[in-house]
N, C-alpha and C positions, 0 to 999 in steps of 0.2 A: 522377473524383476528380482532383483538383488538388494538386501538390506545389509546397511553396512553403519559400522558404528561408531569408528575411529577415524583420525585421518589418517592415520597407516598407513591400513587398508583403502581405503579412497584412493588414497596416492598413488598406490599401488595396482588398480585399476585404473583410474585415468593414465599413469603410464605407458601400458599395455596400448589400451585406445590408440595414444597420440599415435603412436608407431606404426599402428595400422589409417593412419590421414584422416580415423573419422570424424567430423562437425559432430560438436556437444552444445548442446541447448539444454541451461538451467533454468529451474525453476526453486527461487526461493520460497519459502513461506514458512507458518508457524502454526501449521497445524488446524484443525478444527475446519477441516478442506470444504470446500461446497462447489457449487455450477461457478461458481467465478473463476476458483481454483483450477476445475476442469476445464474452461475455458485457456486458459494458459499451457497446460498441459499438453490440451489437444495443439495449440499456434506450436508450441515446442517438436510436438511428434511429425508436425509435419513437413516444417524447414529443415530438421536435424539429423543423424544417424545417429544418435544417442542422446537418451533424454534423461539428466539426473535431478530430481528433484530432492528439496531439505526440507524436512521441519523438526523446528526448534524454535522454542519459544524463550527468545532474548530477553533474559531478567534487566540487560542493562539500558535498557531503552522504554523501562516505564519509570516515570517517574510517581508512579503513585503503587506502594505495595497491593494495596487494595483490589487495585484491578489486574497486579499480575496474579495473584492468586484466585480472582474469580476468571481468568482468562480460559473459554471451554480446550476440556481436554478430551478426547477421544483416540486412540492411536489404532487401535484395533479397526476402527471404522475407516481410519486416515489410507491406512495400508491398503487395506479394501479396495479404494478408489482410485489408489496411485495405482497400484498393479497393470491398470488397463492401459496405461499410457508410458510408466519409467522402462528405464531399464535400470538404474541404480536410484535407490530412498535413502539418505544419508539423514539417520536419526542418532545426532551426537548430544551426549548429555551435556550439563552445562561444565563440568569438572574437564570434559575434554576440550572444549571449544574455550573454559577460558580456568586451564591450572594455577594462574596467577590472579589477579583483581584485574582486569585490564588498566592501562593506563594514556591511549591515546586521545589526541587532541584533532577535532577536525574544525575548522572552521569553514561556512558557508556563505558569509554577509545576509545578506538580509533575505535570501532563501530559506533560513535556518529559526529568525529574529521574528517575524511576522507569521500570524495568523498561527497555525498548530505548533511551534517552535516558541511562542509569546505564551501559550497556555499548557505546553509541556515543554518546561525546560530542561535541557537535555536528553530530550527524546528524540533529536536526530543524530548529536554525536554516537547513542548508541546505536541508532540502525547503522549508522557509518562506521560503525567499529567491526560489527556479525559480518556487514553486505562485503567489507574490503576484506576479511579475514576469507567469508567462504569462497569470494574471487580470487584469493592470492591460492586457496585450497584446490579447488577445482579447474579456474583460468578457463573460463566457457570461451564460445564463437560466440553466442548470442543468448542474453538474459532476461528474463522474460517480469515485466512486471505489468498491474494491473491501474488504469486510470482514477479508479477512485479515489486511489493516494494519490492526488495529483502533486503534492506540496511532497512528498515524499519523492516521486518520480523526477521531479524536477533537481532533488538533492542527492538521486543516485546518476543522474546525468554530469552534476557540476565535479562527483567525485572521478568517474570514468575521467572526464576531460583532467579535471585539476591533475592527476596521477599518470596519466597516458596510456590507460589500460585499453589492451586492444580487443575490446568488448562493444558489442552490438546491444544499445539496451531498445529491446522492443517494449511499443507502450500498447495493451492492450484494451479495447471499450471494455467498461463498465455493466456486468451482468447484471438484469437484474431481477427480480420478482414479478410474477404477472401484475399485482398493482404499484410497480413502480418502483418497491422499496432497493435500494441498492443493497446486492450480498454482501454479506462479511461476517464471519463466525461471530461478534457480538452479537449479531442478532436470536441467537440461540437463547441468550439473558433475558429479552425479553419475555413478564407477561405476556399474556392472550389478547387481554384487551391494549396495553401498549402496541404491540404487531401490529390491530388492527389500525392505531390512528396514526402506527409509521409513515403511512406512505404519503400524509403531508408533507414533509420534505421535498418529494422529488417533485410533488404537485405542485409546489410551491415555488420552484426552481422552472418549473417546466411556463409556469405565470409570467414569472422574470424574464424570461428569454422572449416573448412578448411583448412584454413593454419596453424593450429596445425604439420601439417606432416612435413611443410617446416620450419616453422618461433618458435621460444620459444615465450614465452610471452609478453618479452617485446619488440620484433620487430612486434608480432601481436597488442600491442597498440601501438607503430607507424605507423602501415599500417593504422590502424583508424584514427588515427587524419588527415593522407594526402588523405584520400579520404573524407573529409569534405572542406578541404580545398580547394578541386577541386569542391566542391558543394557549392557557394555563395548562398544559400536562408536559407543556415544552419548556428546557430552558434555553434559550439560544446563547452560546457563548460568543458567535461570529456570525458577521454577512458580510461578505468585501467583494467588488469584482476587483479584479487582479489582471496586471500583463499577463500574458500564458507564458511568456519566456522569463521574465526579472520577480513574480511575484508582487509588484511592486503596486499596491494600489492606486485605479486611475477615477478620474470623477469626468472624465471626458471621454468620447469615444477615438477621439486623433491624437490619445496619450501611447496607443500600442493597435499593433495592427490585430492582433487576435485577445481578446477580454472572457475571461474565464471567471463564473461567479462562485465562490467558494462558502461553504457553509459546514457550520459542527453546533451540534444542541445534543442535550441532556433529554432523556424521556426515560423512565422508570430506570434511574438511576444506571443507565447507558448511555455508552457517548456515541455519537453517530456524526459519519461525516457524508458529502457528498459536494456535487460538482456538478458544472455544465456550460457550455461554452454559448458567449454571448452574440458573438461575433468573433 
């Protein structure tokens, strides 16, 4: 594996590549890798004849300083992990990836506006500022992202299409913890005893997808909101079921053919998201 640090040099090697015909499978990310991460890595090693994976952790896409600064960082361990699966680790700092303040505008409609776009605002135009930059940089065959950011996944699909980029975005399942919890380097922030009472979420999701038989959709996100409210160590900031394809919240189940229930809460000052398909 080859660590590379500019886009120069990037350039410079995916040049080489193209000329010899080989398929490139990327893998974005931001660092503080886990089994989720690997999971992607591995889907990339296997479809691809080169696998470049990124991590960079995009200042322009928090909107709260706060938690880009407690964002875990490990790089040494990061490396570690790629090794077994890259052939190119593009760790650019942020002075390379943005010498100017950036300045673009993306808009999404109401992929962008609802649910994690309504509570971080402007938190997609910056994944859509890094995601289109490192696509214009690299220009994969196939881009590998992961389902738990479904609301995210869904707004690197509208940008592929809205642009004509002739990019593959694979979606991959959702890793997760023996009990349940869905991966994602926040959870490294967690207390002991937070961890432990994480895996209510997906419990709680996994409850939802049950009461499909009894309850429509929109008495299934009420039943989610009052069993947070019964759980004080939680703040829930959302419970919607959602089209899978528009986002677009339904209270009927013959509002979309696939209903996806989406959720994000608060637990020892960590935000957590997660997902699961209704029908």
């Amino acid at each position: 594996m080859e660590i590379v640090y500019t886009q120069t040099s990037l350039l410079e090697k995916i040049t080489a590549l193209r000329k010899k015909s080989l398929q490139i499978g990327f893998v974005p990310t931001m660092g503080a890798l886990h089994k989720g991460h690997v999971q992607l890595l591995k889907s990339a090693r296997s479809e691809n004849d080169i696998v470049i994976c990124s991590i960079f952790i995009n200042p322009v896409q928090f909107n709260n300083t706060a938690d880009l600064e407690r964002y875990p960082r490990n790089p040494e361990e990061d490396i570690a992990l790629a090794n077994s699966y890259c052939d190119i680790l593009f760790m650019p700092s942020v002075e390379e990836i943005y010498p100017n303040p950036p300045k673009e505008q993306y808009h999404f409609g109401l992929l962008e506006s609802t649910m994690e776009g309504y509570y971080r605002q402007g938190h997609f135009n910056g994944v859509a500022i890094i995601v289109k930059r490192l696509f214009d940089i690299i220009q994969p065959d196939i881009a590998y992202f992961g389902k738990k950011d479904f609301q995210q996944l869904a707004i690197i699909k509208k940008l592929v299409q809205d642009y004509n980029l002739k990019i593959t975005i694979q979606a991959i399942d959702t890793v997760r913890e023996e009990d349940g919890l869905a991966m994602s380097s926040r959870n490294k922030l967690l207390s002991p005893h937070a961890r432990s009472v994480a895996p209510f979420v997906w419990k709680t999701l996994l409850k939802a997808q049950i009461l499909k038989k009894e309850k429509n959709p929109s008495q299934i996100s009420e039943w989610i909101q009052e069993q947070f409210k019964n759980h004080q160590e939680f703040k829930l900031e959302y419970a919607q079921l959602v089209n899978a394809e528009t986002l677009e919240e339904v209270t009927e189940y013959n509002q979309a053919e696939s209903i996806v229930a989406c959720i994000a809460v608060w637990l020892d000052n960590v935000r957590l998201i997660d997902n699961i398909t209704i029908v």
